[in-house]
N, CA, C and O atoms as a GROMACS GRO file, in nm:
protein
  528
    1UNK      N    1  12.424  10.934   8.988
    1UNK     CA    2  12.294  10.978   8.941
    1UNK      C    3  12.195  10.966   9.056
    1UNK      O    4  12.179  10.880   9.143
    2UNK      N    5  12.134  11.080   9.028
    2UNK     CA    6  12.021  11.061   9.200
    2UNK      C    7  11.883  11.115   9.133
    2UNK      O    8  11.855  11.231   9.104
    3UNK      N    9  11.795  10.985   9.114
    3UNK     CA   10  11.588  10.994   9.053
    3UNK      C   11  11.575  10.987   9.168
    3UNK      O   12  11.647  10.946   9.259
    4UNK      N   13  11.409  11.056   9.158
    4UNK     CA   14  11.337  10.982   9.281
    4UNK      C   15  11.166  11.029   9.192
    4UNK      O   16  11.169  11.124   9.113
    5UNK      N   17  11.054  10.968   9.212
    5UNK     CA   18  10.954  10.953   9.150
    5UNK      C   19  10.856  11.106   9.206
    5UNK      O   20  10.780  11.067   9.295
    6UNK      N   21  10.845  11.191   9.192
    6UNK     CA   22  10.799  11.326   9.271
    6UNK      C   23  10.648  11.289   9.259
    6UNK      O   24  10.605  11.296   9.375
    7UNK      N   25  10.547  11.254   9.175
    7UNK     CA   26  10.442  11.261   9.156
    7UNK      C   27  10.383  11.168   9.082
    7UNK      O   28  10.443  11.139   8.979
    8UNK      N   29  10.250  11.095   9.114
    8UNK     CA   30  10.173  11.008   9.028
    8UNK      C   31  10.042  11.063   8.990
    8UNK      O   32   9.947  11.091   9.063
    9UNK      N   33  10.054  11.074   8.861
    9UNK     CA   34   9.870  11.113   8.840
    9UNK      C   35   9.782  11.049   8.778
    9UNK      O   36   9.774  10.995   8.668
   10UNK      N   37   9.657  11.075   8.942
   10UNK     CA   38   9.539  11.031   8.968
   10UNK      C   39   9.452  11.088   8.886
   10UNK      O   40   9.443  11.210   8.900
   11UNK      N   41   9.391  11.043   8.812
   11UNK     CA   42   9.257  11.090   8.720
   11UNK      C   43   9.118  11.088   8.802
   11UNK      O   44   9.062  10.989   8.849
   12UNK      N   45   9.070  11.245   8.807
   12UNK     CA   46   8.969  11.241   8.869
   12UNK      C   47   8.877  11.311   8.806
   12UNK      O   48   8.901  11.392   8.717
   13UNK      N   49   8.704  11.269   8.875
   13UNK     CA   50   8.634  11.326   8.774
   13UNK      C   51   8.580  11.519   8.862
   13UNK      O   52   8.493  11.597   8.822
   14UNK      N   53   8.635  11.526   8.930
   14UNK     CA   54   8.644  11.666   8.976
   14UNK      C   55   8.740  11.712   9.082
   14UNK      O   56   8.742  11.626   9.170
   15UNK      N   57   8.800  11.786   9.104
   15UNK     CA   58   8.904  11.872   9.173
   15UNK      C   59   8.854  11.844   9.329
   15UNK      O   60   8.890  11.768   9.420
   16UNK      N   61   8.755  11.943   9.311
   16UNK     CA   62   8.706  11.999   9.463
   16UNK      C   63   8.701  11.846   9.544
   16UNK      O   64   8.792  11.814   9.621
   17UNK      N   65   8.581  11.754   9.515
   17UNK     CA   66   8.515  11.661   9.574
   17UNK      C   67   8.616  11.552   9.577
   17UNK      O   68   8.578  11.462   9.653
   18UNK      N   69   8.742  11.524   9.516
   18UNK     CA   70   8.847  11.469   9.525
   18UNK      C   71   8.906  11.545   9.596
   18UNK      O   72   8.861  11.498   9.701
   19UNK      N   73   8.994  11.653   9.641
   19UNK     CA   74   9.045  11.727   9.741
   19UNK      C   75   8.975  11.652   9.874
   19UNK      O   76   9.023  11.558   9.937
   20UNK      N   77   8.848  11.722   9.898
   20UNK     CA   78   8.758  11.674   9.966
   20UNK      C   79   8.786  11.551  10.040
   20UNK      O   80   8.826  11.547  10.157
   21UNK      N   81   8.765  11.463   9.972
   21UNK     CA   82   8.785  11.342  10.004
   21UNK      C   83   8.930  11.268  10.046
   21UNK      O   84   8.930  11.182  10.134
   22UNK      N   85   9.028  11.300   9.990
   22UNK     CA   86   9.200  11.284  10.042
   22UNK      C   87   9.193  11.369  10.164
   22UNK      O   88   9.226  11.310  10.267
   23UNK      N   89   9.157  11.501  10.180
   23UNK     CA   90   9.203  11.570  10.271
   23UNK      C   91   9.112  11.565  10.431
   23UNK      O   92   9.159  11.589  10.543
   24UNK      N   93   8.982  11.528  10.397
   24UNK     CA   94   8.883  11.524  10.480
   24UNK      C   95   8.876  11.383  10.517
   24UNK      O   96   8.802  11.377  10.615
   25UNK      N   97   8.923  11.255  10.482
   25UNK     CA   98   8.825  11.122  10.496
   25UNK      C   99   8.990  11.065  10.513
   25UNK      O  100   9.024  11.012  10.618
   26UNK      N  101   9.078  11.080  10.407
   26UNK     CA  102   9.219  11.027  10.456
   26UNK      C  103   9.325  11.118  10.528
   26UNK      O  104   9.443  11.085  10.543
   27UNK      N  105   9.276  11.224  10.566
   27UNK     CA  106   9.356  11.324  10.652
   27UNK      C  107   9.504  11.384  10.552
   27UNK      O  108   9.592  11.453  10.604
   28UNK      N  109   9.508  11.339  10.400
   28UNK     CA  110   9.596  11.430  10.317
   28UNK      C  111   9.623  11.523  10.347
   28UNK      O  112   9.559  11.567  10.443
   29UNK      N  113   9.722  11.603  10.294
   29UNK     CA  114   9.785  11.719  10.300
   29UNK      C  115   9.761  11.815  10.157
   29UNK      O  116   9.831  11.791  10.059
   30UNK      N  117   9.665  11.917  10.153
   30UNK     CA  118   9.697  11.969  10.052
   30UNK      C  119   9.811  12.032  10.027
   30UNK      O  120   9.827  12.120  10.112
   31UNK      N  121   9.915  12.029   9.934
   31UNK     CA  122  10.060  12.083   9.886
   31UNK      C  123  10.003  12.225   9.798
   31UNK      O  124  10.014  12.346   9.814
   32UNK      N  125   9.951  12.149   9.716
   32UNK     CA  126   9.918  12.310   9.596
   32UNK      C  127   9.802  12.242   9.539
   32UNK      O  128   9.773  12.122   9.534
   33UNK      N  129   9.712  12.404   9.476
   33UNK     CA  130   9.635  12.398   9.404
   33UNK      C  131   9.633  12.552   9.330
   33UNK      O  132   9.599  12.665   9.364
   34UNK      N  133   9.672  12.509   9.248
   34UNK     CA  134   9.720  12.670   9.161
   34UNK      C  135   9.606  12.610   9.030
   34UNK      O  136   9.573  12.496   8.997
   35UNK      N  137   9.573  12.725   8.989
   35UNK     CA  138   9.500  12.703   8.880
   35UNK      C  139   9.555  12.741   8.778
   35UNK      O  140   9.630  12.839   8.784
   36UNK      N  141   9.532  12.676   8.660
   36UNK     CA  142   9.635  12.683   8.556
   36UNK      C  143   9.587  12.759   8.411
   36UNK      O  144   9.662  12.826   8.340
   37UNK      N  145   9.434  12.731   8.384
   37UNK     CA  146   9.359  12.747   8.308
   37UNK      C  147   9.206  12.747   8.323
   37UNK      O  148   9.170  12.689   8.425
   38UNK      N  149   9.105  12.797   8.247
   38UNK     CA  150   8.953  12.742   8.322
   38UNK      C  151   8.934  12.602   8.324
   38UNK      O  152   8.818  12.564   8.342
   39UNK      N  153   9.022  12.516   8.310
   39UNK     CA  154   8.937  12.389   8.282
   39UNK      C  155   9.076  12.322   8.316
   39UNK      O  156   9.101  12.211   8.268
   40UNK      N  157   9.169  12.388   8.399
   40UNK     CA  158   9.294  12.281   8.447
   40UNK      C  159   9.338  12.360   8.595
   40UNK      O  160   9.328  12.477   8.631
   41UNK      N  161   9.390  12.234   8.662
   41UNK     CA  162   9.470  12.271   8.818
   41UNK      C  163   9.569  12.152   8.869
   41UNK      O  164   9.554  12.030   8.868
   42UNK      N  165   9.666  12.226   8.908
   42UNK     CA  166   9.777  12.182   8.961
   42UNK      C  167   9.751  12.137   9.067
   42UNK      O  168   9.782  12.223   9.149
   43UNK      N  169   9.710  12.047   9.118
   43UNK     CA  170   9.687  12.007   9.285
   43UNK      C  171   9.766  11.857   9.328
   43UNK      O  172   9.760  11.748   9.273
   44UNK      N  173   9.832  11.898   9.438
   44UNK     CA  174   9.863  11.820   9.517
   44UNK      C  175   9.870  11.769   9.626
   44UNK      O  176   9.922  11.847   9.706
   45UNK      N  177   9.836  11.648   9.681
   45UNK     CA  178   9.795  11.582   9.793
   45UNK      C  179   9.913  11.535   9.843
   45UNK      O  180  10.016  11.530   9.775
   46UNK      N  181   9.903  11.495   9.972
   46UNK     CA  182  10.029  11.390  10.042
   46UNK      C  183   9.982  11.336  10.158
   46UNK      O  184   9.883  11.387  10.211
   47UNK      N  185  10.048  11.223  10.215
   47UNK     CA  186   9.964  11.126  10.330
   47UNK      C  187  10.051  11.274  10.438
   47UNK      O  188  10.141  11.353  10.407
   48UNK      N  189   9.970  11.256  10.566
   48UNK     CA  190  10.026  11.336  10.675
   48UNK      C  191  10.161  11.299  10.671
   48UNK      O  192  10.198  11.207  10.598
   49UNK      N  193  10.247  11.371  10.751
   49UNK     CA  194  10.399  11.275  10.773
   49UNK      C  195  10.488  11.302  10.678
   49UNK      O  196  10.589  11.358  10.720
   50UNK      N  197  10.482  11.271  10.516
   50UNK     CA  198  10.550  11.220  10.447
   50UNK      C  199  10.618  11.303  10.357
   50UNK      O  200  10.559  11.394  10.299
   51UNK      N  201  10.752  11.276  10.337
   51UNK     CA  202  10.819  11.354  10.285
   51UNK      C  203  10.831  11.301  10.098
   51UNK      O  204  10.905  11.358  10.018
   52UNK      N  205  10.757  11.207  10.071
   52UNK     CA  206  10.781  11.112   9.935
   52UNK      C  207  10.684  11.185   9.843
   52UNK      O  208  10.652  11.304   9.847
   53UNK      N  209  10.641  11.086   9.754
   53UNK     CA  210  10.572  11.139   9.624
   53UNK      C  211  10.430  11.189   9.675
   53UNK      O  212  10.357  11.160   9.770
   54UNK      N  213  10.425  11.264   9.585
   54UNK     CA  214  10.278  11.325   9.595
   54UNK      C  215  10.164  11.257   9.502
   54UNK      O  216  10.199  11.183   9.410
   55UNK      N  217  10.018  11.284   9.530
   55UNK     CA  218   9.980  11.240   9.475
   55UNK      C  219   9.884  11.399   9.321
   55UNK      O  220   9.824  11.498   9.361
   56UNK      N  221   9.902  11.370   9.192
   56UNK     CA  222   9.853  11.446   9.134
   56UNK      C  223   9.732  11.442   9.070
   56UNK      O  224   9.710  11.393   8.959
   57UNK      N  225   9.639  11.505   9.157
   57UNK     CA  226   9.468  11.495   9.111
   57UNK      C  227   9.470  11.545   9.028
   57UNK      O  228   9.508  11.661   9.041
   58UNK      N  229   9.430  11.498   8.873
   58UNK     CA  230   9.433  11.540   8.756
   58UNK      C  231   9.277  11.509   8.680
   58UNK      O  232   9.223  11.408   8.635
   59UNK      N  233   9.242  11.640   8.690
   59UNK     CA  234   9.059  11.608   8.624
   59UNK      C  235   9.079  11.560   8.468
   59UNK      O  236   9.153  11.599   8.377
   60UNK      N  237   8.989  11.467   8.478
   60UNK     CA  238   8.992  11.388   8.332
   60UNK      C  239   8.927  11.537   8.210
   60UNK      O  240   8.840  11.620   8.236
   61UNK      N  241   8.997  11.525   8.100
   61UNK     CA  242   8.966  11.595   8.019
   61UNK      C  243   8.925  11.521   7.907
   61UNK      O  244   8.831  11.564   7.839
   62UNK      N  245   8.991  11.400   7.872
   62UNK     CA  246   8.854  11.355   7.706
   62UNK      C  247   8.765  11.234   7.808
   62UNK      O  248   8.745  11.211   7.928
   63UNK      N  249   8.725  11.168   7.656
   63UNK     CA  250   8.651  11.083   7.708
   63UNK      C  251   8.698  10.965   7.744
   63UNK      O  252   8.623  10.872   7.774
   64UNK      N  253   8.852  10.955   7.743
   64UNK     CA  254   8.913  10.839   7.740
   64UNK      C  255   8.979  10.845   7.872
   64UNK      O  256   8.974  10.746   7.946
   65UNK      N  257   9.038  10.949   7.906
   65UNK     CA  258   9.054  10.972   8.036
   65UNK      C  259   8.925  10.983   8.157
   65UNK      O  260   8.946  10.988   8.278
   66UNK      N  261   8.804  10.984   8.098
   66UNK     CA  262   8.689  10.995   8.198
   66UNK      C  263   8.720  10.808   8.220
   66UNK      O  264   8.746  10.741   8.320
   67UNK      N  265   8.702  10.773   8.084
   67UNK     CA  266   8.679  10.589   8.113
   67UNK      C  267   8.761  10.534   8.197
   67UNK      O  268   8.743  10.422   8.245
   68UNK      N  269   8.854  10.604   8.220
   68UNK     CA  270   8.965  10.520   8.326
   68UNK      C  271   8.973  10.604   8.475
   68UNK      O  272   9.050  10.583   8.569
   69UNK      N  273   8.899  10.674   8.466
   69UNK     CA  274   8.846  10.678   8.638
   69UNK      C  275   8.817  10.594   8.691
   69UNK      O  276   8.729  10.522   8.644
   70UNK      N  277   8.870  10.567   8.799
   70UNK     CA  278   8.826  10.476   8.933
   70UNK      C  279   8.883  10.347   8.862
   70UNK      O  280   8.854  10.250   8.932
   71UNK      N  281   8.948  10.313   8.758
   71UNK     CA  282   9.030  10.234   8.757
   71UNK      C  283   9.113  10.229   8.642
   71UNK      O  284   9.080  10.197   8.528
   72UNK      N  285   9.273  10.281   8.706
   72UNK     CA  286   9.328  10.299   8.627
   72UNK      C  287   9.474  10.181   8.619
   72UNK      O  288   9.591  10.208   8.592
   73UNK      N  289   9.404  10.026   8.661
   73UNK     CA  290   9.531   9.964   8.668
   73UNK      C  291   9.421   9.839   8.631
   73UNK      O  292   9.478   9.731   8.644
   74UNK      N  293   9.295   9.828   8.594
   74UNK     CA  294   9.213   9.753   8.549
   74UNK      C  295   9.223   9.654   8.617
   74UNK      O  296   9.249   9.540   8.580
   75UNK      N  297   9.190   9.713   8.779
   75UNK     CA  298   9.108   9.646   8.856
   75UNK      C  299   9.200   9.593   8.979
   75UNK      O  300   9.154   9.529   9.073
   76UNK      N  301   9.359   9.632   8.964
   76UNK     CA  302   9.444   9.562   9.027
   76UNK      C  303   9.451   9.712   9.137
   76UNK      O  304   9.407   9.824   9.109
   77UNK      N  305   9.537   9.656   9.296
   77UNK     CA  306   9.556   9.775   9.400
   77UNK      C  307   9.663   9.826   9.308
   77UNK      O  308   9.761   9.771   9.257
   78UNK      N  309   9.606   9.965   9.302
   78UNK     CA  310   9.723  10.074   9.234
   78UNK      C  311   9.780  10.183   9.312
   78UNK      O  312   9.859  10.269   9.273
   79UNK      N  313   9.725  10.168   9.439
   79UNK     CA  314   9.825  10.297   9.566
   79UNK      C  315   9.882  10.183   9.718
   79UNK      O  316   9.852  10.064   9.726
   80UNK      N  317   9.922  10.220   9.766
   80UNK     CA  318  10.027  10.155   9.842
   80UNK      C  319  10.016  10.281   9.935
   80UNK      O  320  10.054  10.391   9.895
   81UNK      N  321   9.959  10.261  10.068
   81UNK     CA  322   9.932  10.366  10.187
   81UNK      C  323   9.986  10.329  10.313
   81UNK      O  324   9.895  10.289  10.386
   82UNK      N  325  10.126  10.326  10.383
   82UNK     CA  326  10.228  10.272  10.449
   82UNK      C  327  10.175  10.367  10.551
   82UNK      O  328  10.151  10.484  10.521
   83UNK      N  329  10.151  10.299  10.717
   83UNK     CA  330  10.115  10.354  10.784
   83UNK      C  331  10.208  10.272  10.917
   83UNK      O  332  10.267  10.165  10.906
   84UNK      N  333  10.202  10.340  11.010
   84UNK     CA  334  10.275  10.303  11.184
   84UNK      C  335  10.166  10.251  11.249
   84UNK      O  336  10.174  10.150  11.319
   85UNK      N  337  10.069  10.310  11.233
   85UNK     CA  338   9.952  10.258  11.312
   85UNK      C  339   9.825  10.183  11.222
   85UNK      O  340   9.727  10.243  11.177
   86UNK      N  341   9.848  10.063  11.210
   86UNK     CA  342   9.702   9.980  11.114
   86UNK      C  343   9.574  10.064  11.190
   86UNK      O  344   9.492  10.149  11.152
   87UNK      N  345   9.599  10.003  11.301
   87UNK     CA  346   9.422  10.031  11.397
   87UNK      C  347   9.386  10.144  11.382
   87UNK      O  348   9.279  10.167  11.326
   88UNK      N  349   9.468  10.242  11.429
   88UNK     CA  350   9.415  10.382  11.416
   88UNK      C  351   9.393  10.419  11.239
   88UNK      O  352   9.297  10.491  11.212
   89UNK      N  353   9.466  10.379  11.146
   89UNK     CA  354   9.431  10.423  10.982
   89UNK      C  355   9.326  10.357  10.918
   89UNK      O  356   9.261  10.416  10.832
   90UNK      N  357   9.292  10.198  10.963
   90UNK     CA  358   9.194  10.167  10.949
   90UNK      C  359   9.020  10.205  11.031
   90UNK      O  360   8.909  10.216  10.980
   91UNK      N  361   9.064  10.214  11.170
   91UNK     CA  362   8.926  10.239  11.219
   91UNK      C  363   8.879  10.408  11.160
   91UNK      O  364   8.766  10.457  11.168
   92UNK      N  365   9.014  10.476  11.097
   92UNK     CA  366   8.948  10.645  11.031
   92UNK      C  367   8.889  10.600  10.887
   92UNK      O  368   8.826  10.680  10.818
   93UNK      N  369   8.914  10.452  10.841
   93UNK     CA  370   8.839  10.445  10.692
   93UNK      C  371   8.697  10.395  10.755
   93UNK      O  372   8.602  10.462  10.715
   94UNK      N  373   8.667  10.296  10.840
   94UNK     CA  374   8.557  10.248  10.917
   94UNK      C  375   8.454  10.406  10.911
   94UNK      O  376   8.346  10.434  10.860
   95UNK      N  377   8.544  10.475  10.983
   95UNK     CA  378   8.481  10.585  11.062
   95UNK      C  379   8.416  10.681  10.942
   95UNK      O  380   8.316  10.751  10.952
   96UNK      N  381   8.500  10.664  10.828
   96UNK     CA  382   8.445  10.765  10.741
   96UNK      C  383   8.405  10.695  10.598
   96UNK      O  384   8.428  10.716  10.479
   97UNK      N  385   8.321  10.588  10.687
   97UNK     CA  386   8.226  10.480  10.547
   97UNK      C  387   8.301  10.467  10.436
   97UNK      O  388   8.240  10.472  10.329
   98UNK      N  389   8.426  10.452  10.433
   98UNK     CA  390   8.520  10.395  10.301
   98UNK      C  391   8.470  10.260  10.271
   98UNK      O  392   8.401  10.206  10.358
   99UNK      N  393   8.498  10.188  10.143
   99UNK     CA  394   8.448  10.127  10.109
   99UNK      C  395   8.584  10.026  10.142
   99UNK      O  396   8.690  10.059  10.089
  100UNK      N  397   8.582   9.856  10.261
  100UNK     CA  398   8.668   9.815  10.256
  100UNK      C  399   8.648   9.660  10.144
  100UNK      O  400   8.547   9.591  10.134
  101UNK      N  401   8.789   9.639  10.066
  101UNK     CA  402   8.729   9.553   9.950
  101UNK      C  403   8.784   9.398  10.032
  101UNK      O  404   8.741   9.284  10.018
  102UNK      N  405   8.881   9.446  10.110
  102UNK     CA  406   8.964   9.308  10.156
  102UNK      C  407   8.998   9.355  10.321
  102UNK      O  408   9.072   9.443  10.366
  103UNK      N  409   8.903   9.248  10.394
  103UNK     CA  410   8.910   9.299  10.564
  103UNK      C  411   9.087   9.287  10.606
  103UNK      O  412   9.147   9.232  10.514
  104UNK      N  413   9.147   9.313  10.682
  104UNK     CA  414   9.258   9.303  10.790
  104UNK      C  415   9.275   9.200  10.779
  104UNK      O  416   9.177   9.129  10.800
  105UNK      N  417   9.419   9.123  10.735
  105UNK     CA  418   9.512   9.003  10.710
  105UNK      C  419   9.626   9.056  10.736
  105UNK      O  420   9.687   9.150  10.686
  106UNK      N  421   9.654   8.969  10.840
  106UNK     CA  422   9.812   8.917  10.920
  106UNK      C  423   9.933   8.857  10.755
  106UNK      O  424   9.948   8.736  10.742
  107UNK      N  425   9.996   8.942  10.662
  107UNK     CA  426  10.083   8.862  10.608
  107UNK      C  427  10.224   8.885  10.713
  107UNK      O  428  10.254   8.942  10.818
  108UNK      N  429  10.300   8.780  10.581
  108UNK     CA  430  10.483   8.780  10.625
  108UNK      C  431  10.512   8.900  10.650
  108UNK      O  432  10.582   8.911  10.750
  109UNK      N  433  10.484   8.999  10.597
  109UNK     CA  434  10.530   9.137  10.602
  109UNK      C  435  10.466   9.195  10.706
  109UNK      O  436  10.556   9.232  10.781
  110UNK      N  437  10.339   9.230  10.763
  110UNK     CA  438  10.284   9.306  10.791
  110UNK      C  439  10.141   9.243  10.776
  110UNK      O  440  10.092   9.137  10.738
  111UNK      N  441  10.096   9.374  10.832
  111UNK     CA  442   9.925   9.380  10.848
  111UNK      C  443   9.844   9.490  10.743
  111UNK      O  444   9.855   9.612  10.737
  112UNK      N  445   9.765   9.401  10.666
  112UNK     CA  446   9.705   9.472  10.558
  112UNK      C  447   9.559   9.489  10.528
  112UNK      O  448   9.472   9.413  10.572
  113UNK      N  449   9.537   9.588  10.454
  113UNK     CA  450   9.376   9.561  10.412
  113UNK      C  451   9.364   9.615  10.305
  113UNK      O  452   9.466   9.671  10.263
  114UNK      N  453   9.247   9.619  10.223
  114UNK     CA  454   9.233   9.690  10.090
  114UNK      C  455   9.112   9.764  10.077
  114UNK      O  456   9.029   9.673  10.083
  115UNK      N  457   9.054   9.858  10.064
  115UNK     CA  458   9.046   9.997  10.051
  115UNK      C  459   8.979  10.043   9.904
  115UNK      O  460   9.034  10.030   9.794
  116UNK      N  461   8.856  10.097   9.927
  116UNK     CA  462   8.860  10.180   9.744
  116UNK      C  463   8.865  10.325   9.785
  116UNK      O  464   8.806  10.370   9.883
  117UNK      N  465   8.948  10.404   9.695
  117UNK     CA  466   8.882  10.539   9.712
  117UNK      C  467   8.748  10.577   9.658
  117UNK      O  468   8.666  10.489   9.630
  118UNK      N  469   8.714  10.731   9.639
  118UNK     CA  470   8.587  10.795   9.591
  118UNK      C  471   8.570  10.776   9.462
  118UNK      O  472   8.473  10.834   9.412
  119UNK      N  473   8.636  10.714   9.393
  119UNK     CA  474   8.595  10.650   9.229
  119UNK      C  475   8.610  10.506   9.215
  119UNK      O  476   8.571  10.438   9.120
  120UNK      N  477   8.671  10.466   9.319
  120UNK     CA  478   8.670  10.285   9.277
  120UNK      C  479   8.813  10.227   9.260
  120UNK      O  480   8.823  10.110   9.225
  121UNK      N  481   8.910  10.293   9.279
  121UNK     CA  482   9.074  10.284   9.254
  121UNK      C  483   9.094  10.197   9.396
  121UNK      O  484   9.071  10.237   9.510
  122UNK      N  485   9.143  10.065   9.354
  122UNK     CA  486   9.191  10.023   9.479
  122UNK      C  487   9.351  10.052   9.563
  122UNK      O  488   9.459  10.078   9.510
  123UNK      N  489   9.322  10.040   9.697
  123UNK     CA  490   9.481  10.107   9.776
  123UNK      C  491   9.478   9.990   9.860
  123UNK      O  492   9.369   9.952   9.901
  124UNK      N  493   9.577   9.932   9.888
  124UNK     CA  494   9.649   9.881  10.009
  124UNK      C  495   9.670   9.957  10.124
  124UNK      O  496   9.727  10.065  10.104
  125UNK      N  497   9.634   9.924  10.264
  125UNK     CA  498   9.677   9.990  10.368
  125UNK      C  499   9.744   9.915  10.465
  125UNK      O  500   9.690   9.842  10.548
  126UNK      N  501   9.906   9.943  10.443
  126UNK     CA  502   9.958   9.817  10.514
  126UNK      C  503  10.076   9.860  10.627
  126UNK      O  504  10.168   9.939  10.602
  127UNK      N  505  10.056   9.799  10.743
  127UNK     CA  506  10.199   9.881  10.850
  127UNK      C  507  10.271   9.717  10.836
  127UNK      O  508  10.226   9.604  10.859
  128UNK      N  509  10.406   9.770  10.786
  128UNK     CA  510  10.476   9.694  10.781
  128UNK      C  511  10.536   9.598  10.914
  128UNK      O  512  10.495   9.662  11.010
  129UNK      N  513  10.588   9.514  10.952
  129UNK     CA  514  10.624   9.438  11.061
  129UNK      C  515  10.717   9.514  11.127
  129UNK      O  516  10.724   9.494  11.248
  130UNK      N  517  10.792   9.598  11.079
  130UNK     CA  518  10.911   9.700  11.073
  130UNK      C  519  10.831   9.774  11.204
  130UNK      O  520  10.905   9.750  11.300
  131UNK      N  521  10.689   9.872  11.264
  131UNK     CA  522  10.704   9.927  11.290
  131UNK      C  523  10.613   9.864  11.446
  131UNK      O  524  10.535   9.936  11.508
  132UNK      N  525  10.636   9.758  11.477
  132UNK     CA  526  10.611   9.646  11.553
  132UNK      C  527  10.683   9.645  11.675
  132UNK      O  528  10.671   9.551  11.754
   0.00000   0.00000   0.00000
């Protein structure tokens, strides 16, 4: 048997200005944005590089899905952003006024920091010891 996880979806409170922001501020990859309906779109993001899951910007449609914007793991890091270079991925969040929640720490593993995106969702940005 062969899974593998293709997509996670991100609840956002608009398309464009989320695009925007993955593709412009974290250097994402737009994959697709097909429109599906007036009030739905298929869009997908990916870190540069990567051949793994995508990420699926999904505009909130009730009101229950608006409430869990910007945090949809109630408050815990819910993305995991694996990079080769800390310095260079961190000084582009510096550079593009990201909001950092937890400065640069030396763990067992690697070198990490924590990160909000454009709604408040926290990410880990961590280069593993591996690429050392």
């Amino acid at each position: 048997m062969k899974q593998h996880i293709a997509h996670i979806a991100l609840v956002v409170k608009d398309y464009d200005e989320a695009i925007k922001f993955y593709t412009e501020k974290l250097h994402f990859q737009l994959i697709e944005d097909t429109v599906l309906s007036e009030t739905k779109r298929w869009v997908l993001v990916v870190p540069q590089g990567s051949s793994g899951c995508c990420l699926l910007l999904a505009k909130a449609a009730t009101e229950m899905q608006q409430s869990r914007i910007g945090n949809q793991t109630g408050g815990r890091v819910f993305l995991f952003l694996h990079t080769d270079n800390f310095e260079r991925d961190y000084q582009n969040l510096l550079d593009n006024h990201i909001k950092i929640v937890r400065t640069p720490a030396k763990e067992v593993y690697g070198t990490v920091a924590v990160f909000e995106d454009l709604y408040g969702n926290l990410w880990d940005l961590v280069e593993h010891n591996i690429y050392k």
